[in-house]
Backbone bond lengths (Angstrom), bond angles and torsions (degrees), N, CA, C in turn:
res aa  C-N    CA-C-N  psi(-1)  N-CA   C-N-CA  omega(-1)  CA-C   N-CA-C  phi
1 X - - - 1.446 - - 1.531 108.48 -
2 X 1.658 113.12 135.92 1.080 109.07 -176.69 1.738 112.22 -75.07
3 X 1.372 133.40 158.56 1.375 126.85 -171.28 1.870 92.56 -137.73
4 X 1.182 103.98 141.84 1.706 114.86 167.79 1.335 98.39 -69.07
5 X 1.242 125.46 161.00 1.379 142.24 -133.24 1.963 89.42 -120.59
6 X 1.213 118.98 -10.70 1.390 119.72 168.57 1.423 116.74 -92.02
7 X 0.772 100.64 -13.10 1.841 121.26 -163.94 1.886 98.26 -85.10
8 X 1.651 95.30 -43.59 1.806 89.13 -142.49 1.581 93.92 -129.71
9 X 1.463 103.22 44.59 1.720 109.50 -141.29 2.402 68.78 -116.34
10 X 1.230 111.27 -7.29 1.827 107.69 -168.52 1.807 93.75 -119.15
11 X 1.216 83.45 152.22 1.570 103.78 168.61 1.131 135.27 -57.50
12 X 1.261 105.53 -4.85 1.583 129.32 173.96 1.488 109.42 -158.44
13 X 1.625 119.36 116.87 1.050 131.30 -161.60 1.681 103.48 -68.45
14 X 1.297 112.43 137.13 1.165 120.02 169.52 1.736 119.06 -51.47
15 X 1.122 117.12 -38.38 1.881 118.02 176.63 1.730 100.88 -69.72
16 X 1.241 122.17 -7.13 1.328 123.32 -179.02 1.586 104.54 -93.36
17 X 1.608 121.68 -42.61 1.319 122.34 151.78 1.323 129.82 -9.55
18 X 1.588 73.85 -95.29 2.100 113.46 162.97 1.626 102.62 -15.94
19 X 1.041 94.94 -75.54 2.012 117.28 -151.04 1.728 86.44 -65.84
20 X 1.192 128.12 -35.72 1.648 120.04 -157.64 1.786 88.10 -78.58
21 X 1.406 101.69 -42.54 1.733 100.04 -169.29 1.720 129.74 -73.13
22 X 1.536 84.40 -12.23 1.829 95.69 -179.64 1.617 94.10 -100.52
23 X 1.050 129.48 -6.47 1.964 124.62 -178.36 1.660 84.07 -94.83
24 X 1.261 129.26 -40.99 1.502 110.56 -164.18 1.768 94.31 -79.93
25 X 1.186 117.63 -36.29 1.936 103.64 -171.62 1.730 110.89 -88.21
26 X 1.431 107.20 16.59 1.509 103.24 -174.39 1.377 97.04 -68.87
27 X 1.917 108.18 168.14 1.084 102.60 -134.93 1.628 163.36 9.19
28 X 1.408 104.68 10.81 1.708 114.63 176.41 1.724 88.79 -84.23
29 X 1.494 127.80 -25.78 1.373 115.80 -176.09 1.331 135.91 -134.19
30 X 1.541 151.15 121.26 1.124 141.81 -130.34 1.599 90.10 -85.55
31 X 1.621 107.89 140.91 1.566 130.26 174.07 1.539 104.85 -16.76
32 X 1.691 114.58 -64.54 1.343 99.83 170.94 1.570 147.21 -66.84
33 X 1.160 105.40 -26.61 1.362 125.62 174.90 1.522 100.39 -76.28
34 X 1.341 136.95 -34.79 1.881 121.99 161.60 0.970 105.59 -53.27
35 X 1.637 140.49 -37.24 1.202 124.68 -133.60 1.467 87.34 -107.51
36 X 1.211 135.14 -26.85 1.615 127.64 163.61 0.997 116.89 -74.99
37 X 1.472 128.70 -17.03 1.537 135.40 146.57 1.621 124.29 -42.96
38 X 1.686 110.67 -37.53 1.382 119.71 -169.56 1.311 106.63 -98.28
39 X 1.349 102.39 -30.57 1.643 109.99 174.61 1.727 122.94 -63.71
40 X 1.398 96.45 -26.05 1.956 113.62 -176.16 1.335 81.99 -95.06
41 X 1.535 166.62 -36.95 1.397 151.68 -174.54 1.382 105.90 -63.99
42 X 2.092 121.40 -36.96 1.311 101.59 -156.80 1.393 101.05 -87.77
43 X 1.750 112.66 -7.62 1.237 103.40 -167.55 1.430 117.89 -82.38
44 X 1.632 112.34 -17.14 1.050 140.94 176.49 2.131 107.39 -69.22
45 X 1.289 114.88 -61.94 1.015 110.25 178.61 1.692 128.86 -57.24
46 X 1.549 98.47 -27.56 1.263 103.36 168.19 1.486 120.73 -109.51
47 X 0.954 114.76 26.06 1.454 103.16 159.79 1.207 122.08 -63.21
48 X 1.560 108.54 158.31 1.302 120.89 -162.72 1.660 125.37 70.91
49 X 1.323 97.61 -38.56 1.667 95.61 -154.12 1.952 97.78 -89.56
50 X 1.286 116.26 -24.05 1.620 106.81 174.26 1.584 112.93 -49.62
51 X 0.828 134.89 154.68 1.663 142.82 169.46 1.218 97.55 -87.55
52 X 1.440 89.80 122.11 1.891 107.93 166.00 1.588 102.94 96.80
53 X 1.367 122.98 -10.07 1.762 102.88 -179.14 1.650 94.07 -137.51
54 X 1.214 96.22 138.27 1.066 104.78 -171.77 2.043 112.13 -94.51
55 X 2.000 94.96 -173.48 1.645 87.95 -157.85 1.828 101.78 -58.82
56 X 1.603 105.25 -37.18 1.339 95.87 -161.86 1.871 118.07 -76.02
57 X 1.551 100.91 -6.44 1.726 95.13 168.46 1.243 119.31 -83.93
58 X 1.422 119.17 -33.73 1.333 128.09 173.49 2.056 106.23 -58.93
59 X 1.358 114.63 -58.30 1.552 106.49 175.57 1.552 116.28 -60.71
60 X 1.212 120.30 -29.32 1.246 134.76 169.31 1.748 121.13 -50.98
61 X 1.496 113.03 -48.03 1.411 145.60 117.49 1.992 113.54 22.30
62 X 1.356 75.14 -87.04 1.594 130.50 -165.58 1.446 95.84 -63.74
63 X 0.823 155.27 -50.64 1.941 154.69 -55.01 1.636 75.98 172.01
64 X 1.369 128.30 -49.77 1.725 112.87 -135.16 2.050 76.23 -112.26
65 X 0.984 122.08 -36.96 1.639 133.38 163.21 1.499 115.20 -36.12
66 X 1.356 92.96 -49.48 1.906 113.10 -154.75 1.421 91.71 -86.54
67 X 1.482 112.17 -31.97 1.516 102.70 178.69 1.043 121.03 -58.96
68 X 1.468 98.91 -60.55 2.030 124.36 -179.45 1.485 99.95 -40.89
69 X 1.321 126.85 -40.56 1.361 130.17 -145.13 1.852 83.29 -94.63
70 X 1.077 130.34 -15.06 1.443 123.79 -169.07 1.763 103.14 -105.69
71 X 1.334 118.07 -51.25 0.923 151.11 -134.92 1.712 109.47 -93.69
72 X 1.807 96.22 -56.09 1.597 126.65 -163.24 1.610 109.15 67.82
73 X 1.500 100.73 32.35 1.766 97.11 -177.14 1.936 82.91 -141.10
74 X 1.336 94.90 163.78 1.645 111.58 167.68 1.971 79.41 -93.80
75 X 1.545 80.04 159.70 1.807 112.38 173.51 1.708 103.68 -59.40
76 X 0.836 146.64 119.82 1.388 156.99 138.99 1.635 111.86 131.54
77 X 1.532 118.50 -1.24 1.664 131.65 175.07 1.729 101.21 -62.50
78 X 1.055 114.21 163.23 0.919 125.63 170.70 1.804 128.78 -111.89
C-alpha cells in the first residue's frame, strides 16, 4: 500500500499508534469520542512533516479534536 510520505516518514507508523491507543481506551470512550481521540493523535504525529501546513496548524488540529473528543464541543462553541 502506497503511504504519504508524512505518515510513514517514523519508525513506527502512525495508524499503528492510533489503532494501539483506541484498543487500549475501548470502552473507557464512546465510538465518537475515540475517533476524535485518533483524529487529535494523527494530527499530532504528523505535524510539521505534511507539505504546506505547518507544526502549529497541525497541533492546533489536534487541540480543537482533543477538545471535541473531551468536551463533545469544538474549542470556542458554547
Amino acid at each position: 500500500m502506497n503511504h504519504d510520505k508524512h505518515y510513514s516518514s517514523k519508525a513506527i507508523e502512525p495508524i499503528e499508534v492510533i489503532e494501539e491507543t483506541i484498543k487500549r481506551l475501548d470502552g473507557k470512550l464512546d465510538p465518537i469520542n475515540a475517533y476524535n481521540v485518533a483524529q487529535s493523535l494523527k494530527y499530532i504525529l504528523r505535524a510539521g512533516l505534511k507539505e504546506g501546513e505547518s507544526v502549529e496548524k497541525d497541533l492546533d488540529k489536534a487541540l480543537n479534536y482533543l477538545t471535541r473528543g473531551v468536551t463533545g464541543k469544538w474549542r470556542g462553541e458554547e
